[in-house]
C-alpha positions as CSV (number, residue, x, y, z in Angstrom):
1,X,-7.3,12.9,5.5
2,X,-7.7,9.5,4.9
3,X,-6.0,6.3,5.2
4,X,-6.8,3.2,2.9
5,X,-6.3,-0.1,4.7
6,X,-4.9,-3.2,3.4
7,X,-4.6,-6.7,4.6
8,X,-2.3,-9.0,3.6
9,X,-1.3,-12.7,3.6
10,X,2.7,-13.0,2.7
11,X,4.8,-16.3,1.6
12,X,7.4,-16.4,3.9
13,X,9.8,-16.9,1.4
14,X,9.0,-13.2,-0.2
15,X,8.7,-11.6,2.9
16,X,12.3,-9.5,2.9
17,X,11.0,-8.4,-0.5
18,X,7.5,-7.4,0.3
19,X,8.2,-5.4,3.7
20,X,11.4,-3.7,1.1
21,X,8.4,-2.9,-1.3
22,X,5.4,-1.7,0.5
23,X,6.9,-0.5,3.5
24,X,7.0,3.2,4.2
25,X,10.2,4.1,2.2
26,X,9.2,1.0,-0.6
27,X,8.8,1.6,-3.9
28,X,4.9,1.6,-3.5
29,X,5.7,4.7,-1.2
30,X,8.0,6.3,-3.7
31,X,5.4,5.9,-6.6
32,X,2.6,7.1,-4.1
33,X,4.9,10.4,-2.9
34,X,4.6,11.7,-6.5
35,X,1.6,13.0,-5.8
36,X,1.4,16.1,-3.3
37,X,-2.0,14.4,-1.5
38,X,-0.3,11.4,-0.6
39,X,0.5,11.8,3.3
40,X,2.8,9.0,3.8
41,X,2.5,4.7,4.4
42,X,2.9,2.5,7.1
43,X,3.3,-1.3,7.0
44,X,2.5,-3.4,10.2
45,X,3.6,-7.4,10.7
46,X,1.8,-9.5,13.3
47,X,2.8,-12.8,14.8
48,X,0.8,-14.8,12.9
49,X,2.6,-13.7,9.4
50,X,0.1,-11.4,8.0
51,X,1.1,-7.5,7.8
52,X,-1.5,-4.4,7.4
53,X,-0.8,-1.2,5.4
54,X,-2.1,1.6,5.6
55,X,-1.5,4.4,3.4
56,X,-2.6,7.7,4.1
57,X,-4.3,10.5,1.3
58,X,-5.0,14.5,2.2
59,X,-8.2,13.1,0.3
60,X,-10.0,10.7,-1.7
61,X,-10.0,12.8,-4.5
62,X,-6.0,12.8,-4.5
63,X,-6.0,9.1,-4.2
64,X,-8.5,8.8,-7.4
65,X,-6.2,11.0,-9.2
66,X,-3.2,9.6,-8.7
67,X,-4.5,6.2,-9.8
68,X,-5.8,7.7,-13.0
69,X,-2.6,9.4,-14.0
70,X,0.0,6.2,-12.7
71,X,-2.1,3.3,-13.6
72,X,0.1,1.4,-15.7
73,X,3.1,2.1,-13.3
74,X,0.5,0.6,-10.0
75,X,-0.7,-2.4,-11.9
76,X,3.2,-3.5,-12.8
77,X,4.0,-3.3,-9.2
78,X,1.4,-5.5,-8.3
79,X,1.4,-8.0,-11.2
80,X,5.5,-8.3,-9.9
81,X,4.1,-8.7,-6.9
82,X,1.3,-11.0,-7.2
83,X,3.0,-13.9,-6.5
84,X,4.2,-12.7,-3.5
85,X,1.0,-12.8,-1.4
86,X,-1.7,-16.0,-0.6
87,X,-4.6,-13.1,-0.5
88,X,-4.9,-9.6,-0.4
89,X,-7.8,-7.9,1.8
90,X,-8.5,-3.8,1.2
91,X,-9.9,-3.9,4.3
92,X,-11.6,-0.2,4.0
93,X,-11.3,3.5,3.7
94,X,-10.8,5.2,7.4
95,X,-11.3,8.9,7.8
96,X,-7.8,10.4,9.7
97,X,-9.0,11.8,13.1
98,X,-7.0,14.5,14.7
């Protein structure tokens, strides 16, 4: 498996709407689960305002496929999004260990 890991930098005035999106029953989740290799999402806030999600594939190939079939449907959730967010890290791909 393996989990894709995001950073992000939220305005606090969308956070409500950004942890209700991206968070592991969001609509980001939802779309994801549509594909048997997706594995699930978590969605982390520290102190400071900034959150990390991770979200986690049986494998890359999965992940790639998914994209390719929902791309239009990915890209409108984060052009209603983009606004949301002063920056958006992908901060790597981690291989799932156990």
């Amino acid at each position: 498996m393996i989990a894709l890991v995001y950073r992000y930098e939220v305005r606090e005035e969308h956070r409500d709407l950004f942890e209700a999106t991206y968070g592991p029953e969001g609509e980001c989740a939802r779309l994801f689960a549509q594909s048997g290799g997706f594995r699930g999402a978590e969605l982390f806030r520290c102190e400071d305002g900034s959150y990390l999600k991770l979200d986690v594939w049986r494998a890359r190939g999965d992940y790639e496929a998914f994209i390719a079939d929902h791309r239009d449907a990915c890209e409108a959730l984060d052009n209603r999004a983009e606004g949301w967010t002063r920056c958006e890290h992908r901060l790597g791909e981690y291989q799932v260990l156990g």
